[in-house]
C-alpha positions in Angstrom: 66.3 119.8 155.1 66.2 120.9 158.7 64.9 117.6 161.2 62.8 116.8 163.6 63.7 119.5 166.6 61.7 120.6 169.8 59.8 123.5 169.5 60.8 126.7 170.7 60.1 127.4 174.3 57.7 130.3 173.9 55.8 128.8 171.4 53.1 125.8 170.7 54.9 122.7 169.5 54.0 122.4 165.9 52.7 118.7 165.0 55.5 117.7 162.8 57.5 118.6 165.9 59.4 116.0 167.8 57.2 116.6 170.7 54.0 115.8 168.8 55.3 114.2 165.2 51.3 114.0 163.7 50.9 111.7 160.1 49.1 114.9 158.7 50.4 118.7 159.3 49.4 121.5 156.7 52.2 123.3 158.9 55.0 121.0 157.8 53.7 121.5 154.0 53.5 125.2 154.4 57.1 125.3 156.3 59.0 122.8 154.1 57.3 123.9 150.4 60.1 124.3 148.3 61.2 121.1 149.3 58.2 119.2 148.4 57.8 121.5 145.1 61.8 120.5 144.5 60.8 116.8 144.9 57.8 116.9 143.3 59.3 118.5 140.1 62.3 115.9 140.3 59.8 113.0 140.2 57.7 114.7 137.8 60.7 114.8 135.5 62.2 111.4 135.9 59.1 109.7 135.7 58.5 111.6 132.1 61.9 111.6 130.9 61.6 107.3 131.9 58.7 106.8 130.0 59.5 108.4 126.8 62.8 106.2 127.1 60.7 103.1 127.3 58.7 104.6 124.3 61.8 104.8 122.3 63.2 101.7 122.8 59.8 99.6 122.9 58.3 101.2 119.3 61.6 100.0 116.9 61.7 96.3 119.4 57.6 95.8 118.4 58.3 96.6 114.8 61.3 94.0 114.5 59.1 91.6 116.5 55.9 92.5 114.2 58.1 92.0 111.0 60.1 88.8 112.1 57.8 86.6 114.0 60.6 84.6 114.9 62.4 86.8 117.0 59.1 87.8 119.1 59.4 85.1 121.5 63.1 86.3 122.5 62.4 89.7 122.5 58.9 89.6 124.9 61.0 87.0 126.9 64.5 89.6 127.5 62.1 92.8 128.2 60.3 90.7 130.6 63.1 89.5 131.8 64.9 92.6 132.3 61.8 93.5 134.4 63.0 90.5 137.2 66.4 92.2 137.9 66.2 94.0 140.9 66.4 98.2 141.2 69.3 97.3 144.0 71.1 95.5 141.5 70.1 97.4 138.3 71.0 101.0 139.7 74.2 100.0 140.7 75.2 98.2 137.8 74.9 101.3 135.6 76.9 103.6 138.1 79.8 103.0 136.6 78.5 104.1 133.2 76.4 107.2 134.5 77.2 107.9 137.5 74.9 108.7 140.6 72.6 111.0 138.4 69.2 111.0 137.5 70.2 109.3 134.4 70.7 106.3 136.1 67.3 106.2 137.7 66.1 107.4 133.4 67.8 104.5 132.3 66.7 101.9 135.1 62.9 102.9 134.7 63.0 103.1 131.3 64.4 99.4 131.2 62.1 98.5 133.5 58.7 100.2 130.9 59.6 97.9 128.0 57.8 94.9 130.1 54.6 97.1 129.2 55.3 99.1 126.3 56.9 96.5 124.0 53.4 94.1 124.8 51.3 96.7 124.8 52.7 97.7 120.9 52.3 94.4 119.8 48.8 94.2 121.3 48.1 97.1 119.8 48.9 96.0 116.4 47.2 93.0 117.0 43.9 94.6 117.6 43.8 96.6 113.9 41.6 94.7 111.9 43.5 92.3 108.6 40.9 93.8 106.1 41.5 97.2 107.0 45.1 96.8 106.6 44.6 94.8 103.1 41.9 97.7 102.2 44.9 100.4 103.0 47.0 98.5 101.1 45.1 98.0 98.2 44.4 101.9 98.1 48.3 102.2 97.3 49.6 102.6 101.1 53.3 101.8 101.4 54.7 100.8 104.8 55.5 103.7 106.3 51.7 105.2 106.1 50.5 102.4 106.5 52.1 102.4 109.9 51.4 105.8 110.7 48.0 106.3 108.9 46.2 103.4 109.7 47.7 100.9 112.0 49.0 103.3 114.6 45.5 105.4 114.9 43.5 102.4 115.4 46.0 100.6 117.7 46.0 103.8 119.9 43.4 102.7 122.5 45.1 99.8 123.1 48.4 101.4 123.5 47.2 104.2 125.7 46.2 101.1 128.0 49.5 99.9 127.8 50.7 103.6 128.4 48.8 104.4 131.4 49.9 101.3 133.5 54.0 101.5 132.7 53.2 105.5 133.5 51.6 104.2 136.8 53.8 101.9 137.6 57.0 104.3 136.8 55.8 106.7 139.3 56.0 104.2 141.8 59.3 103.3 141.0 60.5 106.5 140.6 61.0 106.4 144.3 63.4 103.8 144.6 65.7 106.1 143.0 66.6 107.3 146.2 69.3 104.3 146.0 71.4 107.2 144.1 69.6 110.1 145.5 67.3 110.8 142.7 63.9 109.2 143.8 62.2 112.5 143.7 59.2 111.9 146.7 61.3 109.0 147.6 63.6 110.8 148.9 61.7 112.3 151.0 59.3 109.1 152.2 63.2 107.2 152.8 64.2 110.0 155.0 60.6 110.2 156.8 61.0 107.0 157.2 64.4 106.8 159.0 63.8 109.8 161.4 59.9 108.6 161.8 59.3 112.0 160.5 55.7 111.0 159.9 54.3 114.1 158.1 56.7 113.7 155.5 56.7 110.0 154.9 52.9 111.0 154.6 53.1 114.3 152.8 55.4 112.1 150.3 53.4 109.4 149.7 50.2 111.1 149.3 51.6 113.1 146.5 53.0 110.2 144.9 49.4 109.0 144.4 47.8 112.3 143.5 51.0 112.4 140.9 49.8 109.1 139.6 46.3 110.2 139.3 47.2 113.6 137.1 49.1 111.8 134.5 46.7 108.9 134.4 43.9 111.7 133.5 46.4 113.6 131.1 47.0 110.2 129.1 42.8 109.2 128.8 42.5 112.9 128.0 45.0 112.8 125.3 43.7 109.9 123.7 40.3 111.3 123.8 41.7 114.1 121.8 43.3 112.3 119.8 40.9 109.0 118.7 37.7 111.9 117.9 36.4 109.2 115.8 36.2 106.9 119.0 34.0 109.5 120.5 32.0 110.4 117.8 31.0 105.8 117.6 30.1 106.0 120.8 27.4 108.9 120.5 
């Protein structure tokens, strides 16, 4: 990424110049596109890629919680837990192992989206009613529909919740994956913020919010979609 630089003698400093060096330039996002589209994408990526991680691993942990009440306590008290360790002691931990990747930063997040996910299933379970569950199982339901017919549906809105805020939250973090230099945006806002390159550290950060945004709306659209009978109580 070419730095901050005086402008050219024969022509009007730009404003991301050193000379000027505005918080907002549309020049600096037309000049330095592929690098905010590169960046963008990586976050995109990372931020998805740590989520659906989280999913995985917090789905089976609330089901052993769900089915042995005893072991809830432990395992709500180690994902929060895990939650407390810090990225600049987490990321480098798992070096070793992965190396300085992007599946470092997958891992790290994803570790860090069980504090949500695995409360947010067990929420969600929570919320579907006892004499639907004993009217599903009186129709002949065995476990498995029963888990994926009835209680899963109807625990949706709840874990959509759950969803959107580790989804949030992970695009935040996502940033701090610049420790291995794979924080998508963050890279970018870490190096604005070193040169005081301010229409980057802005550019950056803006985009990390508008990011946010777009997958918040894609998640209350997709649960929407998929909880029709939701929509159709509330006519």
């Amino acid at each position: 990424m070419t730095l901050l630089g005086a402008a050219p003698a024969a022509a009007e400093p730009s404003c991301y110049s050193a000379l000027v060096n505005e918080w907002w330039c549309a020049q600096y996002v037309e000049d330095r596109r592929d690098d905010i589209v590169a960046a963008t994408t990586e976050h995109l990526q990372i931020t998805v890629a740590a989520v659906l991680l989280g999913l995985l691993i917090a789905f089976p942990l609330a089901l052993l919680a769900r089915r042995l009440p005893r072991l809830e306590t432990t395992i709500l008290g180690v994902s929060t837990g895990l939650y407390t360790v810090p990225s600049l002691a987490l990321f480098p931990l798992l070096v070793p192992f992965t190396g300085l990747t992007a599946t470092t930063v997958v891992i790290g997040l994803g570790v860090y989206a069980l504090t949500i996910l695995v409360r947010g299933f067990l929420d969600g379970f929570r919320s579907v009613p006892d004499d639907v569950v004993e009217s599903a199982v009186g129709l002949g339901y065995g476990t498995t529909r029963l888990l994926f017919k009835v209680q899963l549906p109807l625990a949706l809105p709840v874990l959509v919740a759950a969803l959107r805020v580790a989804t949030v939250s992970t695009v935040a973090l996502t940033t701090v994956g610049t420790l291995v230099s794979y924080g998508g945006l963050g890279d970018l806002i870490a190096h604005g913020v070193q040169r005081n390159f301010r229409a980057e550290l802005v550019t950056a950060a803006v985009l990390c919010v508008v990011l946010a945004l777009l997958l918040d709306i894609v998640l209350v659209v997709a649960q929407r979609l998929l909880t029709p009978w939701a929509r159709a109580g509330a006519r």
